[in-house]
C-alpha positions as CSV (number, residue, x, y, z in Angstrom):
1,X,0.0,0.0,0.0
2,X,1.6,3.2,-0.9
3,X,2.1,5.8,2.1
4,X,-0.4,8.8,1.4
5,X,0.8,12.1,0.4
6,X,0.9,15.3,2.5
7,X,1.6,18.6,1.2
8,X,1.1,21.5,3.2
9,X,-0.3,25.1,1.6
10,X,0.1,28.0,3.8
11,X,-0.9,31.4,2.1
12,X,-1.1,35.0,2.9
13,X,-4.3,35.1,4.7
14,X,-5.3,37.9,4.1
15,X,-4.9,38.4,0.0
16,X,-7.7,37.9,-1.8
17,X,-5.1,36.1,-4.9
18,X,-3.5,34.2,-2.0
19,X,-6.6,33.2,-1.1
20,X,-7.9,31.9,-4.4
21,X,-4.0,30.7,-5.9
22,X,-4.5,28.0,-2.5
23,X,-7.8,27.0,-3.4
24,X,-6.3,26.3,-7.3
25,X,-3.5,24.4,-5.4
26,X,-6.0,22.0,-3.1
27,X,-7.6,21.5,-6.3
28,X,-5.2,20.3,-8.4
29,X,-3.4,18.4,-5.4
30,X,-6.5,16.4,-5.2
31,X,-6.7,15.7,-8.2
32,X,-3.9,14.7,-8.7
33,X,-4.1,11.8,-5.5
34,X,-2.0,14.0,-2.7
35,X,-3.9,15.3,0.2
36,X,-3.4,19.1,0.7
37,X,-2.9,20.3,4.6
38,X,-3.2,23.2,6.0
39,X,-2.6,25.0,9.8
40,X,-6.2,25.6,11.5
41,X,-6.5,29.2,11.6
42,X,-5.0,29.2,8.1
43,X,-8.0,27.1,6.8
44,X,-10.7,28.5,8.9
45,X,-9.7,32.0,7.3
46,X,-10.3,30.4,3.8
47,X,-13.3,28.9,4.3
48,X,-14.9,32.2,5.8
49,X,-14.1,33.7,2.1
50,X,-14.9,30.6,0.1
51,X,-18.3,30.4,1.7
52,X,-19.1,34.4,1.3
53,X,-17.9,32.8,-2.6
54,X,-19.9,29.7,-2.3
55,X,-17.3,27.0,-3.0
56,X,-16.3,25.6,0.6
57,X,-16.4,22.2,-0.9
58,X,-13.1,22.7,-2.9
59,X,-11.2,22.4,0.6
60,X,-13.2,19.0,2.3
61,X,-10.1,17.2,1.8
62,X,-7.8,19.8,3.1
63,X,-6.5,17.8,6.7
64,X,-5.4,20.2,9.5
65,X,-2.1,20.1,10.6
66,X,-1.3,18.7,14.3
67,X,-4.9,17.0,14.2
68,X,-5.0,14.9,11.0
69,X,-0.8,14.7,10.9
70,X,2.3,15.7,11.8
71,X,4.4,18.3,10.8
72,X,7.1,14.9,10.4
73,X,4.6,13.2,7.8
74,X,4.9,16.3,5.5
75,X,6.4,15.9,2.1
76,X,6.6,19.5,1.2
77,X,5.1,23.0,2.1
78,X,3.8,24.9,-0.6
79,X,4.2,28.7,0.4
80,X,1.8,31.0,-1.4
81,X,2.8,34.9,-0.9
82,X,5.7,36.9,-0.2
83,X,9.1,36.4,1.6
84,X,6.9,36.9,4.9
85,X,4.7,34.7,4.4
86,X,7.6,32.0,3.4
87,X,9.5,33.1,6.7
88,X,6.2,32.4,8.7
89,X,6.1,28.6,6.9
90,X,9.5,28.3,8.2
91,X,8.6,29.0,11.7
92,X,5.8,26.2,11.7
93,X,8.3,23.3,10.0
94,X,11.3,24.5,12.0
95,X,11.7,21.1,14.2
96,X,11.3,19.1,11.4
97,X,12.8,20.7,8.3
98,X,10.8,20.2,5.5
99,X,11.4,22.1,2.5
100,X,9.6,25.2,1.4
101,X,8.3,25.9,-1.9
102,X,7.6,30.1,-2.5
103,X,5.2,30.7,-5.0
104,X,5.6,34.4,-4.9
105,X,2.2,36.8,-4.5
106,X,3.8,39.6,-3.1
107,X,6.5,41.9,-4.8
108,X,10.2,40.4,-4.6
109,X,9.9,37.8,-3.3
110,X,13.6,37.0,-3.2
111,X,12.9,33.6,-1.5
112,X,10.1,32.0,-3.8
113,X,10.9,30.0,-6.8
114,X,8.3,30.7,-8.7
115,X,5.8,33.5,-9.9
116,X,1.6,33.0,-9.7
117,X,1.7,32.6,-14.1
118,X,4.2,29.4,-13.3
119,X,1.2,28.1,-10.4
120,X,0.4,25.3,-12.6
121,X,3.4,24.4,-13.4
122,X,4.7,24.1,-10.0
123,X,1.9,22.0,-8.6
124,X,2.7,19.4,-12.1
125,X,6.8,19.2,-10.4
126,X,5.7,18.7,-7.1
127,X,3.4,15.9,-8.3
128,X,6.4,14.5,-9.9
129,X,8.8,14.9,-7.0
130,X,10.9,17.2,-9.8
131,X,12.7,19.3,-7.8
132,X,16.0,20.1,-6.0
133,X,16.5,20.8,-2.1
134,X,19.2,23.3,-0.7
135,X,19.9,24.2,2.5
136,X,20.3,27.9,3.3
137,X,21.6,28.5,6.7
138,X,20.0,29.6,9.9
139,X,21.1,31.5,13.4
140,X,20.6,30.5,17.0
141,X,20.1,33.5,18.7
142,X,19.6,33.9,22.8
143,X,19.0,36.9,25.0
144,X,21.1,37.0,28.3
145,X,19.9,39.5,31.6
146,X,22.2,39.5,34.3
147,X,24.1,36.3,32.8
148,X,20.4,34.4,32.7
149,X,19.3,33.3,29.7
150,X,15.6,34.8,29.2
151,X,14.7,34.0,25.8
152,X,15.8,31.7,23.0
153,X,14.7,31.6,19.4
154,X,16.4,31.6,15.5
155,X,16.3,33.1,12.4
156,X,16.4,32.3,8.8
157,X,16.7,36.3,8.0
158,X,18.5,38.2,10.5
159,X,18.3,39.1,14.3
160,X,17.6,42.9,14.6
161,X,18.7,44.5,17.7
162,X,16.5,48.0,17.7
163,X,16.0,51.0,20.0
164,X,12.7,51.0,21.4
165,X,12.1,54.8,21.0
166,X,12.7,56.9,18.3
167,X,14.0,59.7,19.9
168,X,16.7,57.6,22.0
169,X,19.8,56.0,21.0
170,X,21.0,52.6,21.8
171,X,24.6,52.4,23.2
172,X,26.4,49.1,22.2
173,X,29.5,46.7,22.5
174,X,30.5,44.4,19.9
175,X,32.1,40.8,20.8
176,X,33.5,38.4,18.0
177,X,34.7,35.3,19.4
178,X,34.4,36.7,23.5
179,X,36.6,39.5,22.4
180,X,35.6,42.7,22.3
181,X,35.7,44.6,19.1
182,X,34.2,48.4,19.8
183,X,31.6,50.1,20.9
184,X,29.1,52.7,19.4
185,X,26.1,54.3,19.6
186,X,23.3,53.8,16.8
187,X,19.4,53.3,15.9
188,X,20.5,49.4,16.1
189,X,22.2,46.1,14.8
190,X,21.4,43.8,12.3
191,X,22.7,40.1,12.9
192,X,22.3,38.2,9.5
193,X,22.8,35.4,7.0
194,X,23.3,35.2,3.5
195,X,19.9,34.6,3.1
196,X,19.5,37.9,5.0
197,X,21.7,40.1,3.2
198,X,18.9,41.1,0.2
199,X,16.8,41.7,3.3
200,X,16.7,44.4,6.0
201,X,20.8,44.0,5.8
202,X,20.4,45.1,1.9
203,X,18.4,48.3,2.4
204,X,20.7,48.9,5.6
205,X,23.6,49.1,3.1
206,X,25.1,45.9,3.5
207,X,27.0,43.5,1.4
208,X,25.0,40.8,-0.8
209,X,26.9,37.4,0.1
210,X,25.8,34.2,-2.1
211,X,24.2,31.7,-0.5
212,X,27.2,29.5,-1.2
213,X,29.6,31.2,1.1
214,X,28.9,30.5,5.0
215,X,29.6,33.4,6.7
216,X,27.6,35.6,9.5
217,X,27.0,39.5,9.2
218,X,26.9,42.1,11.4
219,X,25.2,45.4,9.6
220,X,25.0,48.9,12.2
221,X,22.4,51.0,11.5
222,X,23.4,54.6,11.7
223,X,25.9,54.2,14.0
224,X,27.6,57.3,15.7
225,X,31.3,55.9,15.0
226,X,33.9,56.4,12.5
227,X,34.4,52.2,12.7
228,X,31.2,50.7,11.8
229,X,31.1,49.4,8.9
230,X,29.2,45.9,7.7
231,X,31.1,43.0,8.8
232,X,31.3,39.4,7.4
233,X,33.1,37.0,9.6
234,X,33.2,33.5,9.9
235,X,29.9,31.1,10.1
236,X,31.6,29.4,13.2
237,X,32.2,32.7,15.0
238,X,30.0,33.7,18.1
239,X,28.6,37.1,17.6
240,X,27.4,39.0,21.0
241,X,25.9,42.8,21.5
242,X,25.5,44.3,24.9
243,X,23.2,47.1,25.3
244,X,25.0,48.9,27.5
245,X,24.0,50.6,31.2
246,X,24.7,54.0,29.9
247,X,21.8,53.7,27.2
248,X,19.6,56.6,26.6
249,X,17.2,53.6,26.6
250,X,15.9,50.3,26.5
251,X,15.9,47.9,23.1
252,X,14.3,45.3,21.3
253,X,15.1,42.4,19.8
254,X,13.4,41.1,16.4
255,X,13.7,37.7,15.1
256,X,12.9,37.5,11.1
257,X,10.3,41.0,12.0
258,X,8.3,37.5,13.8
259,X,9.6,36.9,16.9
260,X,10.5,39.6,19.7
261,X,11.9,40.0,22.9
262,X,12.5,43.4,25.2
263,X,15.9,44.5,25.7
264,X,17.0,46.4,28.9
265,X,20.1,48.1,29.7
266,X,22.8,45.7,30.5
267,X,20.9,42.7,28.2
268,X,23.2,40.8,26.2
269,X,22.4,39.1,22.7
270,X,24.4,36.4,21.4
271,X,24.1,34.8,17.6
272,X,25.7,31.7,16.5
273,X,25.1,29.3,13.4
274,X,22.3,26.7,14.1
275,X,22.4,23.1,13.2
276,X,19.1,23.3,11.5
277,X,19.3,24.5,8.2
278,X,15.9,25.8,6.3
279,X,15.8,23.7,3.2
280,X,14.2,25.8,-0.4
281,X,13.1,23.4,-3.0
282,X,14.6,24.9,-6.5
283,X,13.4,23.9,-10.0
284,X,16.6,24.7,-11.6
285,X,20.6,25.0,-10.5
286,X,20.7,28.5,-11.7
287,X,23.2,31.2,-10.9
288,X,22.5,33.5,-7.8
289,X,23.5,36.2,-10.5
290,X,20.6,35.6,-12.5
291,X,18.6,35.7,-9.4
292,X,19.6,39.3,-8.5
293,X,19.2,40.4,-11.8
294,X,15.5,38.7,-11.9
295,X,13.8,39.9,-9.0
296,X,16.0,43.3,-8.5
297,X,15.6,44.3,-11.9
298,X,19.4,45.0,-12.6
299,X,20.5,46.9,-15.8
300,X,22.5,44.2,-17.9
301,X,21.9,45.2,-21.2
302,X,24.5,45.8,-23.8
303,X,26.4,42.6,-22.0
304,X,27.8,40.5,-24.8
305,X,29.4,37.6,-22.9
306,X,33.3,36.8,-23.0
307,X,34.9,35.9,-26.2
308,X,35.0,32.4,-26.9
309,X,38.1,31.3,-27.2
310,X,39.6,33.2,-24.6
């Protein structure tokens, strides 16, 4: 007896084209013999709208996630918006890593492999298992008051160290490796990966780092300092920020803009690479470079190519 199929769909819930591109996806999952799965407030949301449209049926063979499976039993997740909505996927599968398919809906959507036009032709490779995995690496990231760790979470983005009011600074100390490195004040810190750096870290005026190179970033944001610059260091290095006593005020930690955590003088923030990747499922091997060019809209004309021969 073959083992039944699970593919989870989580959407932007609040799209109307989200909304209908999953009720296309149950569709043609069930037709095609896999059994489409979906978290519980996720589905209740879309079948308020598809009863208001009159075609709640479409999703009687959607299974809830946690009471009709596992998140372990899950072939695939089928992500149907933006980068957010891809980052919020990655939160539900964390434990268990299953890979994420994007179907973008939203504007960049640096993360998703594919566009809503290429819809049905994404559900056909799933069907078909055609598809590649990679593994894009993550952060550990833990919040330390008085030497007591308060809080723990990760992130597939970036870690975001903040000031909590606009009209205070934060007051900082950097720490590669338990050394100490220098000390500014600013409007905050980005923490990042690779993956992060055509996020926040990008518009923050930080380097773009291919996914293929392992490395950790450390991106100020408006610092008061002549050194503080973007730094890329090792993916083995353990990254701390202290928010100093003599802060004009208190901070706060984001998480992938998901997760946050308050920040008081004297907290302490430490990064490290996690040993749970996030694993993207990729139609093709293409170059990053056509990537950047594709979804940043990059001028390349006029390029020519080298000479062959040379």
């Amino acid at each position: 007896m073959t083992a039944e199929r699970l593919v989870l769909v989580v959407s932007h819930t609040r799209r109307d084209d989200a909304i209908f591109a999953a009720r296309e996806v149950c569709q043609q999952l069930t037709a095609a013999g896999i059994t489409p799965v979906m978290p519980e407030s996720d589905l209740t949301e879309h079948l308020t709208l598809a009863k208001q449209l009159g075609v709640e049926g479409i999703f009687e063979s959607v299974k809830v996630l946690g009471t009709h499976c596992s998140i372990e039993a899950l072939e695939l997740v089928m992500v149907l918006g933006g980068d957010g909505t891809i980052l919020k996927a990655a939160e539900i599968v964390r434990q268990a890593a299953t890979p994420l398919l994007g179907i973008n809906l939203g504007h960049v959507g640096f993360l998703a492999e594919s566009e809503r036009d290429g819809l049905d032709d994404a559900v056909k490779r799933v069907v078909q298992r055609d598809y590649l995995i990679k593994e894009r690496l993550t952060i550990d990231v833990g919040v330390f008051v008085e030497g007591v760790e308060v809080f723990r979470t990760w992130a597939l983005n970036e870690a975001t160290i903040e000031k909590s009011s606009t009209e205070k600074m934060l007051e900082v100390v950097i720490e590669i490796d338990k050394r100490p490195l220098t000390s500014f004040g600013c409007d905050g810190v980005i923490l990042g990966t690779p993956t992060g750096s055509t996020a926040y870290a990008f518009s923050a005026g930080g380097p773009i780092v291919w996914p293929s190179v392992e490395a950790l970033t450390l991106v100020p944001l408006s610092a008061h300092a002549l050194f503080a610059r973007p730094l890329v260091v090792s993916p083995k290095a353990d990254i701390a920020v202290e928010v100093l006593h003599r802060s004009n005020g208190s901070g706060v930690l984001w998480a992938d803009g998901r997760r946050t955590w308050h920040l008081p003088p004297g907290a302490r923030v430490e990064v490290k690479r996690s040993d749970i990747p996030v694993r993207l499922a990729r139609f093709r091997q293409g170059p990053f470079n056509d990537r950047l060019v594709r979804k940043f809209s990059l001028p390349v004309g006029g390029w020519r190519g080298p000479v062959e021969g040379k």
